[in-house]
N, C-alpha and C positions, 0 to 999 in steps of 0.2 A: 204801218199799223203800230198801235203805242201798244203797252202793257197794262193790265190793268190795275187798276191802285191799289196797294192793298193798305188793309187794315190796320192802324195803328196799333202794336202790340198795349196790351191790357198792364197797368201797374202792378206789381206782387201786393200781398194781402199784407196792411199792414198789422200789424200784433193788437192784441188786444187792452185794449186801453189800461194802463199802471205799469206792465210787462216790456222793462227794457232787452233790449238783444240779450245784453248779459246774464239779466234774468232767465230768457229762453235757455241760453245756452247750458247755463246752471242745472235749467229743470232737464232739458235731453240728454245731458252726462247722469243724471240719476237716473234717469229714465233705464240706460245704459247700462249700468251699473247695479240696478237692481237686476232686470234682465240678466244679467249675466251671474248671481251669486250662484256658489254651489250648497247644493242642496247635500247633506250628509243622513245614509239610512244606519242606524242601528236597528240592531235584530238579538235581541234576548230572550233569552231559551228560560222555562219557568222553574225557578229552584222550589223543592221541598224540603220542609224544617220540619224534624220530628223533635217534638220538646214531653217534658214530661211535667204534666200539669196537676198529677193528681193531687197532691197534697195540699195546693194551694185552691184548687176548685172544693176538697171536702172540707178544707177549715174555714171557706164563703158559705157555702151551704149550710154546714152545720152553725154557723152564726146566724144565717138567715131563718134558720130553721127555731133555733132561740130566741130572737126577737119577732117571729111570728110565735110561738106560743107565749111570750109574756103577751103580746097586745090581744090575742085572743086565747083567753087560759080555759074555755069551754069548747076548744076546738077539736081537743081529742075526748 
């Protein structure tokens, strides 16, 4: 009794046409390499700033306040 024939094993795939080896290899070491970066978490707690703003907010106002009454002088 003989054995019987087998199959001629199938050729590997070749690359995709412009994609030399080196080029592959290039792209699967980044591939690699991104895969691999570390990720870094920072975690910041929320600061409060107490400032003291008034003088500067009534000398806005009160200027706002004067150039609203020159453009309308029948407004009071």
């Amino acid at each position: 009794m003989t054995a019987p024939a087998r199959a001629a094993p199938k050729p590997a795939a070749a690359p995709p046409a412009g994609l030399t080896p080196a080029a592959l290899a290039v792209l699967a070491a980044m591939a690699l390499a991104v895969g691999c970066a570390p990720t870094v978490h920072v975690k910041v707690d929320p600061i409060t700033i107490y400032a003291k703003l008034d003088a500067n907010v009534r000398l806005s106002l009160d200027q706002d306040v004067k150039d609203l009454i020159q453009k309308n002088p029948n407004l009071f």
